[in-house]
N, C-alpha and C positions, 0 to 999 in steps of 0.2 A: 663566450660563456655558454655552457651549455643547460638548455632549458627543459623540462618534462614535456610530457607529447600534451596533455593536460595540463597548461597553465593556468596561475590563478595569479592577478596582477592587478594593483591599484596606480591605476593612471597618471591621473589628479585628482585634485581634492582642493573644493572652493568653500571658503567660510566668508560668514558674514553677519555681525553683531553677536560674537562671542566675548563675553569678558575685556579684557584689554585690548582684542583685535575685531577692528569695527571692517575691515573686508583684505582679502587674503586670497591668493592662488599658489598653490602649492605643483607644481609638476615632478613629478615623481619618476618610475621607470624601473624596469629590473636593475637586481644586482642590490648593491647596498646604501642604503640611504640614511647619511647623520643629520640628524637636527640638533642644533647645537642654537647658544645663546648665554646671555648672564642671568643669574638668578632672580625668576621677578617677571622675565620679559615675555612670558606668553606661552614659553613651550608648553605647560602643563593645560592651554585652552584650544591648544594645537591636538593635545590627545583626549582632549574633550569631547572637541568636537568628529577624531577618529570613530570615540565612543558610543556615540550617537549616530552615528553614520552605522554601528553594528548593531544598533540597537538598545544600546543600552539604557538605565530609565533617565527620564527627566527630569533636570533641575531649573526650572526658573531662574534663580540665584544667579544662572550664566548669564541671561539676555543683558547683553549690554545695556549701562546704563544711558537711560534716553529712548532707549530704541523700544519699538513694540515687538520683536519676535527677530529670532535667533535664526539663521538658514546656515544647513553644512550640507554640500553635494558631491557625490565623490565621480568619478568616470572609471570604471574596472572592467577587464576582460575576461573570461575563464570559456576556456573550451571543455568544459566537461560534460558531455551530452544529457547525461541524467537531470544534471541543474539547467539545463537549457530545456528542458520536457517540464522540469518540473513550473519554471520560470512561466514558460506558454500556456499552463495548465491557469498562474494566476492571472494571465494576461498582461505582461510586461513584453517590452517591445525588445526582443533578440536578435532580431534582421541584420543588422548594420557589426554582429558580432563584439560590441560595447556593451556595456549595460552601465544606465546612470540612477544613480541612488541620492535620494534626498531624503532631507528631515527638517522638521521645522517644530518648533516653541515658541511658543507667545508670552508675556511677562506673566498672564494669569497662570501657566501652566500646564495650557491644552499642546499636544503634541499630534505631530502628523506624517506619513512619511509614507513612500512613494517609489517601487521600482521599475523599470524601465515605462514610467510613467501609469502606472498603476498603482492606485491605492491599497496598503495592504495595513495592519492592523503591525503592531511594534511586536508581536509575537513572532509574528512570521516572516519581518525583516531579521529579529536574532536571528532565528533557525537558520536563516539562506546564507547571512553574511558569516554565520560561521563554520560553514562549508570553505570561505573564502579568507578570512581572514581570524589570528590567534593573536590577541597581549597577553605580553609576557610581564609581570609586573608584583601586580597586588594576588596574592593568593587565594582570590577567588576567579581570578581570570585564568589561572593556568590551563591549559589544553586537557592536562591531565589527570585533573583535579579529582577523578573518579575511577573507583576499583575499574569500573567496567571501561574506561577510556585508556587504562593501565595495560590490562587483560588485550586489546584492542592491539595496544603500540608492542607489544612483546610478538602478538601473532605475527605482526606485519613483519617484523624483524625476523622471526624465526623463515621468513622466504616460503619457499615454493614447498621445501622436504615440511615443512612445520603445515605449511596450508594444504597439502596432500594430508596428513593425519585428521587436520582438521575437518575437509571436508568429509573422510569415512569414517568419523565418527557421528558430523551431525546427520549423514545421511541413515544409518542405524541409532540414530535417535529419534527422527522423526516415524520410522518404521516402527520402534516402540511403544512412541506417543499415542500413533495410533493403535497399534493394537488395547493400550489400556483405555484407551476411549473409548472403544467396540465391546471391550467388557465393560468396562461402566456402563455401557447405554442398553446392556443384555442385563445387568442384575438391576437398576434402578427403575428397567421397563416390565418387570415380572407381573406385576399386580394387573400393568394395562394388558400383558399377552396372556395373560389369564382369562379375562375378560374375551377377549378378542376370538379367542379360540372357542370358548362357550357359545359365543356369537355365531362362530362361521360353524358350529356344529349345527349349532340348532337351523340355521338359514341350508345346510346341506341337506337334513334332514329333512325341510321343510317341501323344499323342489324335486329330493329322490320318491320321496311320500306318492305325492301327486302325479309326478314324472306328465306332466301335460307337454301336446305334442304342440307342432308349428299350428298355428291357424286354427286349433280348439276353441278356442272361446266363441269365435263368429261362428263357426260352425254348432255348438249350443245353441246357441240365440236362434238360429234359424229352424233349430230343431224344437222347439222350446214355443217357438211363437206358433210352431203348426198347430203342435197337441195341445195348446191353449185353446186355438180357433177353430177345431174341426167343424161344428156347427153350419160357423159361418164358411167353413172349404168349403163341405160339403154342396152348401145350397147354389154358393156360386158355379161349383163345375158341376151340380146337377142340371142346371138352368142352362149354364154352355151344350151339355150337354143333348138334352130337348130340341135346344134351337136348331140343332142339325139334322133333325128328325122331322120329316113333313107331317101334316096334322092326320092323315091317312097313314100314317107311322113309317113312310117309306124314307130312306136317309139321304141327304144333302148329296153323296156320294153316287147314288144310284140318280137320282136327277141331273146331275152334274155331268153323267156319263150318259145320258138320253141327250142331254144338250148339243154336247160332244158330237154326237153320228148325227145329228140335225144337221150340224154345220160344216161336217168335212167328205160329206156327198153334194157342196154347193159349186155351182159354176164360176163363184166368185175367189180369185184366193187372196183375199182379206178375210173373207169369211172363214173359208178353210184356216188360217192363220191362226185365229181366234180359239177355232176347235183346241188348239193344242192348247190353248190357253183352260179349257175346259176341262182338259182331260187331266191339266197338272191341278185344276184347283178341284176335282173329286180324288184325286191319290191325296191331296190335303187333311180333306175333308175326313175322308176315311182315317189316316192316321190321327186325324186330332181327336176325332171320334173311341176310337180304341185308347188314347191313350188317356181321357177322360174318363171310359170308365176302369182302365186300372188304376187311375187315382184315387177315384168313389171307391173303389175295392178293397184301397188297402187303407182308405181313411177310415179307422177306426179310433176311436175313445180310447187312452190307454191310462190312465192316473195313475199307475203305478211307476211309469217310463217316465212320465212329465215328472213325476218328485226327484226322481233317480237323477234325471238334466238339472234340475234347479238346484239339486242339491251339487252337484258336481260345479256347475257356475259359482254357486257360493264361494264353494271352495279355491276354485279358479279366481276368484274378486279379490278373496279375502289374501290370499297369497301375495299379491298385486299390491296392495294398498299395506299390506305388513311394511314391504321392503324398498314401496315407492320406484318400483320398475313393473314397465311391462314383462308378462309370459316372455317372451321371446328373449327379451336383456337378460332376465335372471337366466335361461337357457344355457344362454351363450357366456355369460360369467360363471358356468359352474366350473368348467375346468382351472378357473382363476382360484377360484375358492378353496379348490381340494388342494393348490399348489401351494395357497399361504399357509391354510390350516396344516402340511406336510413341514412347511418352515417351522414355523411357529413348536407344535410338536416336539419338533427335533429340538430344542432350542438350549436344554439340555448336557445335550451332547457336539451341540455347537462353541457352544460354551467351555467343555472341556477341552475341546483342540486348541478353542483361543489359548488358553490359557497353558496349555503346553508350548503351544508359539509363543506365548510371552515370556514363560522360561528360557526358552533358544534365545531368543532377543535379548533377554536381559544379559544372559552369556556374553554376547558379541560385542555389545553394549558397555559391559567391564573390560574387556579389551580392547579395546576401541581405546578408549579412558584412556586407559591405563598409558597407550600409546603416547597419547597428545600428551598425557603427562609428562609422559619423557623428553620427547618433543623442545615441551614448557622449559621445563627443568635445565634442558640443554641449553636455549636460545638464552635460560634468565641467566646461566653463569657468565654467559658471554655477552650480555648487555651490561651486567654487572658490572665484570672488566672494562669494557672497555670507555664507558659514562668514567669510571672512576680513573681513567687514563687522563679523560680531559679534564676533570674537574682540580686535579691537579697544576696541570697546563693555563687555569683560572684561578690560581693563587685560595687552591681551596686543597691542600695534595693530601692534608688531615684527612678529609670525607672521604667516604666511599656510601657506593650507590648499593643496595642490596634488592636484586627483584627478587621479591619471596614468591614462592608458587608452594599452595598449600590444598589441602582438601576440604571440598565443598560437602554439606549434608545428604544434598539428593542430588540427582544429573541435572542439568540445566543444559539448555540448547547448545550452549558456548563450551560445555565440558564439564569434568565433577575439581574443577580447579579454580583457585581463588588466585588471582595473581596483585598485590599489594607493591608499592614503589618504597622503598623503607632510605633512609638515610642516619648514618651516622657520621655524627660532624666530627668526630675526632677519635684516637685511640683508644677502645674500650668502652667506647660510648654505646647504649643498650643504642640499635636501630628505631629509626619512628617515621611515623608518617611524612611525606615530602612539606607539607604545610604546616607541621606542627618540628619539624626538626631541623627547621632555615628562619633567620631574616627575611625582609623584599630583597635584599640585592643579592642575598646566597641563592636565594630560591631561583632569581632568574636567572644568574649562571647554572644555576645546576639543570633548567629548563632548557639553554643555551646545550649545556654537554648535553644533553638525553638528546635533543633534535636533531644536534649533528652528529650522532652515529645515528638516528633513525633515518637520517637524511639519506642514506649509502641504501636504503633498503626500500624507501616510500615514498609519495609524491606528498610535498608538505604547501598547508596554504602559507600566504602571507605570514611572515613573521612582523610582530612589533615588539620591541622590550626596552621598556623603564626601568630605570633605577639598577641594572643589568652592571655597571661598574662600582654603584658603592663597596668602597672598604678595598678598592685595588688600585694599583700603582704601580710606577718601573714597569718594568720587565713583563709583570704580570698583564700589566694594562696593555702592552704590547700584544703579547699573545691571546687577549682577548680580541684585540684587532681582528688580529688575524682569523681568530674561529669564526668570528661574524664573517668578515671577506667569504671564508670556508662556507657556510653556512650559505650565503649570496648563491653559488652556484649552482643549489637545487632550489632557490624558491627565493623571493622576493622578502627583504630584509629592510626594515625601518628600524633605527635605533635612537632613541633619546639620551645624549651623552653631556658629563661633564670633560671627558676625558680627551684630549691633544690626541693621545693615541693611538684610543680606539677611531676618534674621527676621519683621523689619515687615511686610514685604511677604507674610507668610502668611498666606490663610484660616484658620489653626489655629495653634498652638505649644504642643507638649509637653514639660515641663520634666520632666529627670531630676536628683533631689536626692538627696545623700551623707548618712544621719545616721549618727551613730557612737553607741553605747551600750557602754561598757568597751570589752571587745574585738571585741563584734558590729559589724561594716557592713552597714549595709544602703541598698539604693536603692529610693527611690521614684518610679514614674511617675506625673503629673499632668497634665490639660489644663487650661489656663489659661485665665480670666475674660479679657476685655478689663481689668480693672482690673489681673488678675495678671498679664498680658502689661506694662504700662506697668513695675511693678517688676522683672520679668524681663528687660524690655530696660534700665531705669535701672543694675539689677548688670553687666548687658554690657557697659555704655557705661562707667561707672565703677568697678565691684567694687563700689558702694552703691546697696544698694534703696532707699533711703529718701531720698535726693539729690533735694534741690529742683532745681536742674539740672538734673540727671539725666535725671528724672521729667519735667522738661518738656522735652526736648529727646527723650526715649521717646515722648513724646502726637503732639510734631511728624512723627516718623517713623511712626508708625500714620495719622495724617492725610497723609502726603505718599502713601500704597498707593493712595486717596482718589480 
């Protein structure tokens, strides 16, 4: 049997204080799998408890009677990396390449459930388990149940030529999307780049004005605190000055240089040493002397200089404290300034290019469509056919399947296409929707035919289908067998059957049996021997295990799977 590179596979499956069956093991396996039984004996707490295991909501009403709380666990594999990332994101244990799923209800109602031993809320056990597993049944379970699930299985179908269109066109839809984004965000942000630009005028305005240089400001202040103080300059470097003047008016410099020739005509030369020391501290003296009084020189009262500084600091503060930056920030942000206020500006005529770009795109964009359309249209004649091949093959040959592919209002990511699953059940009959134009038991054959031609084209999870034989027989019942078997060897197949001969055709059969003790029922689940498959199917065929007839006409139908 050959199996997808990505498997998705239900192990086993343990229950316990479900309805009529108080503990159960189920082992499972690829390929195809019947559960079978007489009416009454449990099957229907068998997919109860599948139910719950997917998620499904809780019912109380199940917990066996007596018992405090309901457990159903399953053991399933899937190598699908995406689920296995997404699995370790909630922190379930994926190591061991297993993953086990639990769930549990209590009689009052509370429910709990658990994967790879992590707690997760009944939302986000749906979403995962049905990655993994589809019933086929009630017509709210079907896989397909939604335009957008429809649209989905027609793409997968349509292959590689269908997913090349597909992809070039949503990649020229996103290139659209954005572009109308970029104009929405230029015409609804007008009032704020109005604003903004008034802003950066006046702040460009404000720093070309002044045009202050690096290091201005200290340099005010120090300018600023002289002409304040001349007074008190004055008097300190006239005093310094004095002091280097001996009281007979001769200078610090001329005595400093008598000192000098004292002491380097001496026999000593330390003392000589010293001289030099003398003759650098009168070049001192002298320079500090001169340079004292060109200070006194040019210290002059100026009040008209000191308002001119004070008034320039002002202005210097006052710029500072506008825009909350130092001189130097604003500096060095103006080339930033002139570059928005340049954007901004333009903004205009940025505007009109978008907007000729949006035209090009919307162009590409129609053909693009137009393409997938075709695409559409192709894959749906030939899902049509060939659904309506098999549903004949399922003693339905009246129906036929119609995928409509029709036009959407506006583009949507997925295309400007609506793709719709239509059915009509007999000649002449208007088409209708797959859930409004089936029984449960047509519906799930007709779910049965769509899967297996999808089957040829996609990787499918778990099948399960209920109620999948009523209203078929003979012949028919046969080749239903057989599409199930068909169906077994892309993906993993559970079937709940009334039927001798869709069962035959199962790699497995799990019998659920009714015992009665007084007032207790209970059910039991069994996997069946090939021997105990032959009486299993003898009671189907007749209501008697033990029917030599039966019995051989059971052997005939395990030899016809053959």
């Amino acid at each position: 049997m050959a199996w997808a590179r990505e498997f998705k596979l239900i192990e086993a499956l343990s229950i316990r204080s479900i309805g009529v069956i108080k503990s159960a093991a189920l082992e499972l396996g690829p390929g195809f799998t019947a559960l079978t039984g007489e009416t009454g004996a449990g099957k229907t707490m068998v997919l109860t408890a599948l139910g719950l295991l997917l998620g499904e909501r809780a019912d109380s009403a199940a917990v066996r009677s007596g018992e405090e709380m309901l457990f159903v666990e399953g053991r399933l594999q899937s190598s699908d990396p995406e689920l296995a990332t997404r699995l370790t994101e909630l922190g379930a244990d994926v190591s061991s390449g297993e993953l086990l799923i639990n769930r549990s209800v209590t009689k009052d109602g509370r429910s709990r459930a658990a994967i790879g031993g992590a707690a997760v809320p009944i939302s986000t056990l749906n979403e995962i388990t049905q990655q993994l597993v589809t019933v086929h049944g009630q017509s709210e379970q079907i896989r397909l149940k939604s335009v957008a699930k429809q649209r989905e299985a027609l793409d997968q179908f349509g292959g590689q030529e269908l997913g090349t269109a597909k992809s070039a066109y949503q990649q020229v839809f996103t290139q659209y999307r954005e572009l109308e984004s970029r104009i929405e965000r230029m015409r609804t942000s007008s009032e704020q780049d109005a604003y903004r630009i008034e802003r950066l005028r006046e702040q460009i305005a404000d720093i070309e004005k002044l045009i202050p240089e690096q290091g201005e400001l200290r340099e005010l202040e120090d300018q600023i605190l002289r002409l304040g103080s001349v007074e008190e300059l004055r008097a300190a470097a006239g005093q310094a000055h004095d002091l280097l003047q001996s009281e007979d008016g001769e200078a610090a410099s001329l005595l400093l240089g008598r000192a000098k020739k004292a002491l380097e005509t001496s026999s000593d030369s330390k003392l000589r040493e010293l001289a030099l020391l003398a003759s650098e501290a009168a070049a001192i003296s002298s320079e500090l002397a001169t340079q004292l009084s060109s200070y006194l020189a040019d210290l002059d009262a100026d009040p008209v200089r000191l308002e001119a500084l004070m008034s320039r600091k002002a202005e210097l503060v006052g710029l500072e404290r506008k825009y909350g930056s130092t001189l130097e920030d604003l500096l060095a942000a103006l080339p930033a300034l002139h570059s928005e206020l340049l954007d901004l500006d333009s903004s205009d005529e940025q505007l009109e290019k978008l907007e000729i770009q949006l035209a090009a795109s919307e162009s590409q964009l129609a053909q693009a469509a137009a393409h997938l359309t075709e695409k559409r249209r192709k894959a749906a004649v030939e899902l049509s056919e060939r659904v309506s091949l098999e549903l004949a093959n399922l003693a339905m040959a009246d129906s036929r399947l119609l995928v409509q592919v029709s036009e959407l209002s506006d583009y949507e990511a997925s295309g400007i296409d609506r793709v719709e699953f239509l059915l009509s059940g007999h000649q002449g009959a208007e088409p209708r929707p797959l859930a409004k134009g089936a029984s449960g038991g047509e519906l799930s054959r007709i779910m049965l035919a769509i899967e297996l031609v999808l089957a040829s084209n996609q990787e499918l999870p778990t099948m399960i289908f209920d109620e999948v034989d009523a209203g078929v027989g003979g012949s028919a019942a046969i080749e239903l067998g057989k599409r199930l078997r068909e169906l077994s060897k892309s993906t993993q197949v559970i079937v709940v059957t009334h039927l001798p001969q869709v069962a035959a055709f199962a790699d497995r059969q799990i019998r659920v049996s009714k015992e009665v003790s007084g007032e207790v029922t209970a059910s039991s689940v069994a996997l069946l021997s090939e021997q105990e498959r032959e009486g299993e199917l003898a009671r189907m065929l007749s209501g008697n295990s033990d029917s030599e007839v039966a019995l051989e006409h059971a052997r005939e139908l395990l030899r016809a799977k053959n």
